[in-house]
Backbone bond lengths (Angstrom), bond angles and torsions (degrees), N, CA, C in turn:
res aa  C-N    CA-C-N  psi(-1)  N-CA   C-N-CA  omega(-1)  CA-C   N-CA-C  phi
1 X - - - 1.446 - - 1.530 111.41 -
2 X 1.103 116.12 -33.68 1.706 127.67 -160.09 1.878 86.69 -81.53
3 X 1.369 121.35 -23.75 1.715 102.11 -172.46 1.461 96.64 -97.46
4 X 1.320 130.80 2.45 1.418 110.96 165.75 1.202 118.00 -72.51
5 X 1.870 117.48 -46.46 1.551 114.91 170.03 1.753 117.84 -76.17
6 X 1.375 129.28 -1.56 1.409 117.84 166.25 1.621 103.09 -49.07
7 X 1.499 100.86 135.11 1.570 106.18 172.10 1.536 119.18 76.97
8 X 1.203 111.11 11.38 1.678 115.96 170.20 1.804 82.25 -118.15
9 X 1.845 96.64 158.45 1.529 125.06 160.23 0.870 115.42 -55.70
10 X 1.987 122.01 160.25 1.563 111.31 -164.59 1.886 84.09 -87.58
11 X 1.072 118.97 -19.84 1.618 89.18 -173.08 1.243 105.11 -72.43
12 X 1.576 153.17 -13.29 1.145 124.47 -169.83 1.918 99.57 -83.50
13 X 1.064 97.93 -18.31 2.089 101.83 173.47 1.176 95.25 -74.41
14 X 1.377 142.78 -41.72 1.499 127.27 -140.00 1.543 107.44 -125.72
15 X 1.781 115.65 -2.60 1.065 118.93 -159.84 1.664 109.26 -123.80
16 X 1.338 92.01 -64.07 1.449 108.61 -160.57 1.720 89.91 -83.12
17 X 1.147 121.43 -50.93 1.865 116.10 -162.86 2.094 100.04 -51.17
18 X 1.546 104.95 -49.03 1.361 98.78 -155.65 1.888 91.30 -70.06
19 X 1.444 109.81 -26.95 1.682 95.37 -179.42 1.754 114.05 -70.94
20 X 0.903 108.36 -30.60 1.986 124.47 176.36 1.317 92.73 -44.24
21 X 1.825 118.20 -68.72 1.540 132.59 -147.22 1.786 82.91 -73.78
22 X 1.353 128.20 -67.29 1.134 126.19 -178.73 1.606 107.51 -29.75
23 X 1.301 133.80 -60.44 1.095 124.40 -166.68 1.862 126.57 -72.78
24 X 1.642 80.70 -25.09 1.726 84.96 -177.92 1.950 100.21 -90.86
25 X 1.068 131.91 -39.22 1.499 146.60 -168.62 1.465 92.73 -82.42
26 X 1.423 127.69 -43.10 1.174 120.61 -159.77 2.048 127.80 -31.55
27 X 2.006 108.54 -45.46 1.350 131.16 -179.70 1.918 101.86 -63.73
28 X 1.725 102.88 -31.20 0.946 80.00 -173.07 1.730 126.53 -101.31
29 X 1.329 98.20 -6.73 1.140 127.71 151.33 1.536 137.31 -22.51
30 X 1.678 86.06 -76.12 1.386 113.74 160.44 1.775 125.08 -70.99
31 X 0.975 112.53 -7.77 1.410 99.94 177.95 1.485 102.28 -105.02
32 X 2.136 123.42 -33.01 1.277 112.61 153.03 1.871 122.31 -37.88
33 X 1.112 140.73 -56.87 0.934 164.71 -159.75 2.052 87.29 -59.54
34 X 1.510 112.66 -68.17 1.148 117.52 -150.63 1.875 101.56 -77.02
35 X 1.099 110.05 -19.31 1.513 124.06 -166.02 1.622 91.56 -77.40
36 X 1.433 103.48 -52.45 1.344 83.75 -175.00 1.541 125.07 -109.53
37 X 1.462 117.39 30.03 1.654 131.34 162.95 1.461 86.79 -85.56
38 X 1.538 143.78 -57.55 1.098 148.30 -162.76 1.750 98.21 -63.88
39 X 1.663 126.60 -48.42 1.383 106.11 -170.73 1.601 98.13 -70.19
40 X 1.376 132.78 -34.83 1.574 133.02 -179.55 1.483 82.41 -38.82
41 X 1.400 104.78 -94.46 1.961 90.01 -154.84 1.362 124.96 -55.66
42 X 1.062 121.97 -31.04 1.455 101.68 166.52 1.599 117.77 -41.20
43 X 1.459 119.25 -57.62 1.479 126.44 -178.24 1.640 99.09 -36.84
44 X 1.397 100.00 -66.12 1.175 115.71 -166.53 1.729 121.02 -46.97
45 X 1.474 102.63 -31.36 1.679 115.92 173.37 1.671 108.99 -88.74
46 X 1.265 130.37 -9.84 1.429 157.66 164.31 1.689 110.15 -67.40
47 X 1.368 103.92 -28.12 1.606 97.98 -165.75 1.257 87.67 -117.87
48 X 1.258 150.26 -29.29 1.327 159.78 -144.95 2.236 94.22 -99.10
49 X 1.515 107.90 -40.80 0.989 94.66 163.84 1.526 139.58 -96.32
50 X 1.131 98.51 -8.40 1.876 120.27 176.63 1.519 88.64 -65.75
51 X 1.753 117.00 -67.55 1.054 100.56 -178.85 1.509 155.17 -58.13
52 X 2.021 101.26 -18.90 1.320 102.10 154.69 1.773 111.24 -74.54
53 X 0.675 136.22 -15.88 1.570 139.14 174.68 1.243 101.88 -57.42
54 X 1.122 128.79 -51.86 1.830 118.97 -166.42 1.673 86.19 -83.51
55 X 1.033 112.49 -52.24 1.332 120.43 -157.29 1.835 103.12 -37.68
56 X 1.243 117.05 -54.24 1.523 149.34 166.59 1.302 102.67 -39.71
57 X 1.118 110.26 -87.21 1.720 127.21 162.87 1.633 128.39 -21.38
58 X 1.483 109.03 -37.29 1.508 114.73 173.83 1.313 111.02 -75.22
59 X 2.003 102.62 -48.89 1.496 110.95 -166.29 1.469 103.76 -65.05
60 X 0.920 122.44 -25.61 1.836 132.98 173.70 1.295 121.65 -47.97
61 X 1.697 107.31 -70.98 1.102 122.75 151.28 1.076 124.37 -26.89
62 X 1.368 132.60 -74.64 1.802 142.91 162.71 0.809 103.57 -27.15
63 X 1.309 134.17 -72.21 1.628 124.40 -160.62 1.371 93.17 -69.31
64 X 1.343 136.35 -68.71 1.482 122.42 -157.35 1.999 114.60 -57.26
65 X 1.350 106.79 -23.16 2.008 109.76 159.73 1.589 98.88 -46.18
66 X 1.407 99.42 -74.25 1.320 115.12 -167.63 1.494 113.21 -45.46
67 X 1.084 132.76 -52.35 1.464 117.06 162.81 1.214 122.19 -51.80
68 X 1.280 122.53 -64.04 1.265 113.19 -179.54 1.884 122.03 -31.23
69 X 1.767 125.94 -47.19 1.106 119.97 164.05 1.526 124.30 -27.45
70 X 1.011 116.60 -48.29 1.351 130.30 175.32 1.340 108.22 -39.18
């Protein structure tokens, strides 16, 4: 790989290749990127409700022990 760019400018290594790959990779890029910001929050709305679920579930529990003493 390194003897294809011997003898070219550093901008066509440092400039033009990453804008080329950007332009052709770019769609796919971007939808990697979005697929998985989108699975983050889902997880993230997944754990947020499991955890009010127990959360619900304990305080439930508690109070219904607690009556029973009575």
């Amino acid at each position: 790989m390194r003897e294809i760019f011997t003898g070219l400018p550093w901008w066509v290594k440092w400039i033009a290749v990453p804008v080329i790959a950007l332009v052709v990779f770019g769609g796919l890029i971007a939808s990697v990127v979005g697929f998985v910001i989108g699975l983050l929050f889902k997880l993230l709305v997944f754990v947020a409700l499991v955890g009010g679920l127990i959360y619900v579930v304990r305080k439930f529990m508690s109070n219904s022990s607690s009556r029973g003493d009575w």
